[in-house]
C-alpha positions in Angstrom: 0.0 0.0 0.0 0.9 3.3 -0.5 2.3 5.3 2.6 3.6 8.9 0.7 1.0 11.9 1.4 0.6 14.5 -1.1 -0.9 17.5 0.4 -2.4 21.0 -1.9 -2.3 19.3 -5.0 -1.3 22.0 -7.7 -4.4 22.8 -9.9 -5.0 24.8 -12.5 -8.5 26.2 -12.7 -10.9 28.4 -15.1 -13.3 31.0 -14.0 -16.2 30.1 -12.1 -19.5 32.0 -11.8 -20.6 31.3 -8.5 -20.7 33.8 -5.1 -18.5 32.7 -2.6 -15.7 33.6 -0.3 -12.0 33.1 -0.5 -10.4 30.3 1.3 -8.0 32.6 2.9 -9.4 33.6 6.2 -11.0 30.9 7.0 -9.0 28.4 8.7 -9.9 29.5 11.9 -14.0 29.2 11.9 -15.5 26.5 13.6 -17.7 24.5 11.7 -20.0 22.6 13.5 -22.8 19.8 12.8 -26.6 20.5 11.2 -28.8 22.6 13.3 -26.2 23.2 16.2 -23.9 25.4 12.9 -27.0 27.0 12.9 -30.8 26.5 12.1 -33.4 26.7 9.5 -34.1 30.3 9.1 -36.6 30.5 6.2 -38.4 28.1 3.6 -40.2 28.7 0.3 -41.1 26.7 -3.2 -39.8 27.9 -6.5 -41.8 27.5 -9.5 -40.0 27.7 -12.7 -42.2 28.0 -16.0 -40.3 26.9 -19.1 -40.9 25.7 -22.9 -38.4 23.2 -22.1 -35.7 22.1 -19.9 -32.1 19.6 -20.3 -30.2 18.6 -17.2 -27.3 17.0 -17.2 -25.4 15.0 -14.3 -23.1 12.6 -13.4 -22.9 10.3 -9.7 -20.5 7.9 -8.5 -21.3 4.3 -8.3 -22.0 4.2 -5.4 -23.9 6.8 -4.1 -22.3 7.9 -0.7 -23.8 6.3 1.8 -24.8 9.0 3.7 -23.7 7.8 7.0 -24.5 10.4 10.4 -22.6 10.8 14.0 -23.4 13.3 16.6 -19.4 14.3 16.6 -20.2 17.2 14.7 -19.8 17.8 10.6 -16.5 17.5 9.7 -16.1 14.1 10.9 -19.3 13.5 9.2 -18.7 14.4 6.0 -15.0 13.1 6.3 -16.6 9.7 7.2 -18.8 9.2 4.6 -15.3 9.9 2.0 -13.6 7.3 4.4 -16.5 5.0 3.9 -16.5 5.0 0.4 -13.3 4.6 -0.5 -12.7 1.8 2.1 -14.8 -0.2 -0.7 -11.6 -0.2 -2.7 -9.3 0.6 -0.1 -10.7 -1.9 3.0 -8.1 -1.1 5.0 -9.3 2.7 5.7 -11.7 1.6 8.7 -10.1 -2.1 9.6 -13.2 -4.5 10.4 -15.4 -2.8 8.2 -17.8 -4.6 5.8 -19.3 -1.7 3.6 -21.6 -3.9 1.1 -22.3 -5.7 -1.3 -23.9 -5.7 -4.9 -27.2 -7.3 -5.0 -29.1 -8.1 -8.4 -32.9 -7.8 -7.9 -34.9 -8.2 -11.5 -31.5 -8.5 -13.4 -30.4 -5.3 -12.4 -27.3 -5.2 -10.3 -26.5 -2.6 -7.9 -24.6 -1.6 -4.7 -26.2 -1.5 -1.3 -24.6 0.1 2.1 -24.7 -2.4 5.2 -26.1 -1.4 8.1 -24.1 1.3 10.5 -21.8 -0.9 12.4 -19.1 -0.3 15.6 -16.1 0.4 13.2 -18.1 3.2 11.5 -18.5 4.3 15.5 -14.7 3.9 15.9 -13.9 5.7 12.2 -15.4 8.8 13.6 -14.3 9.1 16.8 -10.5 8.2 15.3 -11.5 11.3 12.8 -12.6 13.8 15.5 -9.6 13.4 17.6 -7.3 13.8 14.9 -9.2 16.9 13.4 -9.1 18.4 17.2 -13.0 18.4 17.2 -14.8 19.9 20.3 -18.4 20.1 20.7 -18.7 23.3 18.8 -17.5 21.5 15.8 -13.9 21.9 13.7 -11.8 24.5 12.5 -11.0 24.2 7.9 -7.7 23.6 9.1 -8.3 20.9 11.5 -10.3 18.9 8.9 -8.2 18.9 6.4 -5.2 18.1 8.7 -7.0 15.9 10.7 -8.3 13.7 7.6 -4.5 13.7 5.7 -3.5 12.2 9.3 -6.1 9.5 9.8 -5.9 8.4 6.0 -1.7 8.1 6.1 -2.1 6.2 9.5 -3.8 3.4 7.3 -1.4 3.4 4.6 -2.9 5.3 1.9 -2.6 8.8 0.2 -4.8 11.4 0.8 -5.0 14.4 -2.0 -6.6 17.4 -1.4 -7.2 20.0 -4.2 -8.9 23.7 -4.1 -11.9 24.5 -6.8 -11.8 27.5 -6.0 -10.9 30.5 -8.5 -10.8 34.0 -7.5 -12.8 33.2 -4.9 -15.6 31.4 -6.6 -16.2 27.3 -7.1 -15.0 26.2 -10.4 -18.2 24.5 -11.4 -16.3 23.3 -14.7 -13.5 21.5 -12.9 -15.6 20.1 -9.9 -17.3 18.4 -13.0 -14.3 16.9 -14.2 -13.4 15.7 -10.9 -16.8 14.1 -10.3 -16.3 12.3 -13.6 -12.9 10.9 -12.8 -13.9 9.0 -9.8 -12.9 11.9 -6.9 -15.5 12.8 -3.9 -15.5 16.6 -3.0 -15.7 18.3 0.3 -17.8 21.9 0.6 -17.1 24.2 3.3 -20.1 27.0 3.4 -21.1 29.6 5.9 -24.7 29.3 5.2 -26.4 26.7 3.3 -30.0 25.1 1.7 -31.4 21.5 0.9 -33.5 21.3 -2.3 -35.8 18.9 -3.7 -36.9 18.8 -7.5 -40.7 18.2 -8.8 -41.3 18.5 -12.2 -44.7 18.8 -13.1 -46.3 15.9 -15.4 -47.3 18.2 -18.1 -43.7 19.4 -18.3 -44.5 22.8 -18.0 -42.9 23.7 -15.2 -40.8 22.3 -12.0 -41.7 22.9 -8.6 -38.7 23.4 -6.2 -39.4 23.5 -2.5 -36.1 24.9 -0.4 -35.0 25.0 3.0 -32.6 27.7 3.9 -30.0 27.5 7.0 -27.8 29.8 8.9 -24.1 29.1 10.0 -21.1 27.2 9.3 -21.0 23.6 8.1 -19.7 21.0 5.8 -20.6 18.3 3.6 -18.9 15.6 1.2 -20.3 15.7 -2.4 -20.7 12.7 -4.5 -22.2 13.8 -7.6 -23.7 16.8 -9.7 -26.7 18.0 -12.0 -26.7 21.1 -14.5 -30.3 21.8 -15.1 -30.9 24.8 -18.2 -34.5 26.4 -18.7 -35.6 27.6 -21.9 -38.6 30.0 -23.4 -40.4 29.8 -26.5 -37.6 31.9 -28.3 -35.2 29.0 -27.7 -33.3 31.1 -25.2 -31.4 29.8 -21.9 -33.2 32.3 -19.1 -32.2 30.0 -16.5 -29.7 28.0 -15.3 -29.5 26.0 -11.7 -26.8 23.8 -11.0 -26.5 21.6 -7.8 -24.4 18.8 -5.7 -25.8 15.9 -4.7 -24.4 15.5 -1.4 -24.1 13.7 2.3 -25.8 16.4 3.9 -24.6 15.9 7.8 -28.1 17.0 9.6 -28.7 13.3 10.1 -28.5 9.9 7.7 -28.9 10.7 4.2 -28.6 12.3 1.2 -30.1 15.6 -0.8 -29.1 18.1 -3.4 -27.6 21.2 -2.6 -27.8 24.3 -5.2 -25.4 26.3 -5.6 -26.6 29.5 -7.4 -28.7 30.8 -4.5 -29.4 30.5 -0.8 -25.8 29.3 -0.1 -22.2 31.2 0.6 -18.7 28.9 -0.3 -16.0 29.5 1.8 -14.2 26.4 0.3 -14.3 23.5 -2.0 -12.0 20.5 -2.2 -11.2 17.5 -4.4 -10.9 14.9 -1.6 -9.0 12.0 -3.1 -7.8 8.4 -1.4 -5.7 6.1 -3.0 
């Protein structure tokens, strides 16, 4: 197994066109877990009329499996990273069985097991090596705290910004998505999103939840929707991360054009 680290990978980025903050500046916040970062502070349903829509999208196979501990976020979100590359890599959390693939109908796919001990001992390992307290972790701590975990197992951990001038780097968190590499999303203030589209296809309902405070969440996948009028004109375009959303078990989308401010965005890669 591999035992070198490689830390900041060297990325070279485009421009992005979402509102966010720097990295810099940030190492020091504390970002804690769900409602305790900070609660729901307003909710509301979109409806967007169109002639006609396109999405595109890509997710890992697997899905995360969206794995929750009261240790607060960072751990959390680490975790579920740890937990999905110890499929490949089953030395990450020692003891662990993650799954297996089932075929139901002749259609094969991967199922989580159940939350076990190891998972229990995973995240405790991860909050005392991010120097977690109650309040939650510091940017700094997480990434530190996750490179020392993963080289303790005997694998490399790679961390790489998509951030550009401040702003994610939809483009390349695309291309990162595509080649097999999770994602973790710092943000001081956030949303969780569901999609309806209408039967008629004339238009999508979309209801959203809105929270305050710090917190942080693995991604897993991504969708691009465009809207378009009669004219044949783009007049709207949302794009979103499917994610591990750390205010309990499971998994949502999280848009990223509205309702939500970046403070960071890392490729999060174990090999």
């Amino acid at each position: 197994m591999k035992k070198f680290l490689c830390i900041m990978l060297a990325l070279v980025f485009g421009a992005g066109a979402f509102a966010g903050a720097s990295p810099a500046g940030n190492s020091d916040k504390i970002y804690a877990s769900g409602y305790m970062g900070g609660g729901k502070v307003r909710s509301y349903n979109e409806i967007v009329t169109y002639a006609y829509k396109t999405t595109t999208g890509y997710v890992t196979d697997p899905e995360l499996p969206g794995h929750y501990s009261n240790l607060t976020c960072g751990p959390v979100a680490a975790g579920n990273i740890v937990a999905w590359y110890d499929k490949e890599n089953p030395d990450l959390i020692p003891g662990y069985d993650p799954g297996s693939y089932l075929t139901f109908y002749g259609v094969t796919a991967w199922f989580w097991d159940a939350y076990s001990s190891e998972l229990d001992t995973m995240f405790s390992d991860l909050y005392t090596a991010m120097n977690g307290t109650p309040n939650g972790v510091t940017m700094q701590g997480y990434t530190s705290g996750l490179a020392s975990y993963v080289s303790a197992h005997g694998y490399a951990f790679t961390l790489g910004s998509l951030m550009s001038g401040g702003t994610l780097d939809f483009a390349s968190a695309k291309t990162a998505l595509e080649n097999g590499m999770l994602i973790t999303i710092f943000m001081n203030g956030f949303n969780h999103v569901n999609i309806f589209p209408n039967p008629s296809g004339m238009y999508d309902s979309i209801p959203t939840e809105v929270y305050e405070g710090l917190h942080i969440m693995s991604v897993y996948g991504y969708y691009e929707t465009k809207y378009y009028n009669v004219q044949g004109s783009n007049f709207l375009t949302y794009r979103y991360f499917e994610v591990a959303h750390g205010l309990g078990s499971g998994l949502s989308l999280l848009r990223l054009d509205r309702d939500i401010i970046i403070d960071a965005c890392y490729i999060t890669h174990i090999s």
